[in-house]
C-alpha positions in Angstrom: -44.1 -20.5 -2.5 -44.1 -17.3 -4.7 -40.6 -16.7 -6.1 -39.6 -12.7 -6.7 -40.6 -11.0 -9.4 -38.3 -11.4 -12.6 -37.1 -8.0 -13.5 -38.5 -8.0 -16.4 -42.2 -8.0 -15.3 -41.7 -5.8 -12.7 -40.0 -2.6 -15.9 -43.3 -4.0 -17.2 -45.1 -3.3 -13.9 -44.0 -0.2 -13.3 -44.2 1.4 -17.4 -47.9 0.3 -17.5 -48.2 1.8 -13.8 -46.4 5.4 -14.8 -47.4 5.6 -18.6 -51.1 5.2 -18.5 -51.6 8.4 -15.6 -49.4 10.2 -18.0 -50.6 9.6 -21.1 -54.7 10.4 -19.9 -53.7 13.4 -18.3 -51.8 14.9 -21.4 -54.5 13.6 -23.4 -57.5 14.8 -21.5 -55.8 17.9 -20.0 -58.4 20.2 -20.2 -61.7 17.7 -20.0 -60.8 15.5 -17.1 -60.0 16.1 -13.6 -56.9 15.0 -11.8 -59.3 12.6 -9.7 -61.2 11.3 -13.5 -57.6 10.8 -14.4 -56.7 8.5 -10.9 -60.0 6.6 -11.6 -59.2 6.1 -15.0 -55.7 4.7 -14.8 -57.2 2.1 -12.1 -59.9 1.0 -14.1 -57.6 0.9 -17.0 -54.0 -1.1 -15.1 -55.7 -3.3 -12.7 -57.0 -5.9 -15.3 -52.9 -5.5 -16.5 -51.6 -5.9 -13.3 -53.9 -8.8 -12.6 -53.1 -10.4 -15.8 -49.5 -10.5 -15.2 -49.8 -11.6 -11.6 -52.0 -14.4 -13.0 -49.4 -15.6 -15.9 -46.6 -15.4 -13.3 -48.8 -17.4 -10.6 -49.0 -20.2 -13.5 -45.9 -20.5 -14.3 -44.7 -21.2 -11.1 -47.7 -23.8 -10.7 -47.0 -25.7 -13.6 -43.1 -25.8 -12.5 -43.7 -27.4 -9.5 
């Protein structure tokens, strides 16, 4: 069974979640669109998000 999230990972979660929209859109103001911008932040946090899920998943595998 999946234990919660420690809080830790989930300030990481949610920086990598807010900072990468933020950072494209003030870095490609003027050459990408709003929807370029969405698009771009999922390509860009899922394989984060993922990774972290993974390395918490394994953790609690190897406990048990």
């Amino acid at each position: 069974m999946r234990t919660k999230m420690s809080s830790r990972r989930a300030l990481l979660t949610s920086c990598t979640l807010s900072a990468v929209p933020t950072l494209l859109f003030l870095i490609a103001f003027e050459k990408v669109s709003l929807f370029g911008v969405l698009i771009l932040s999922i390509l860009i946090n899922w394989p984060i998000i993922r990774w972290l899920d993974d390395r918490q998943w394994y953790k609690e595998w190897k406990k048990d």
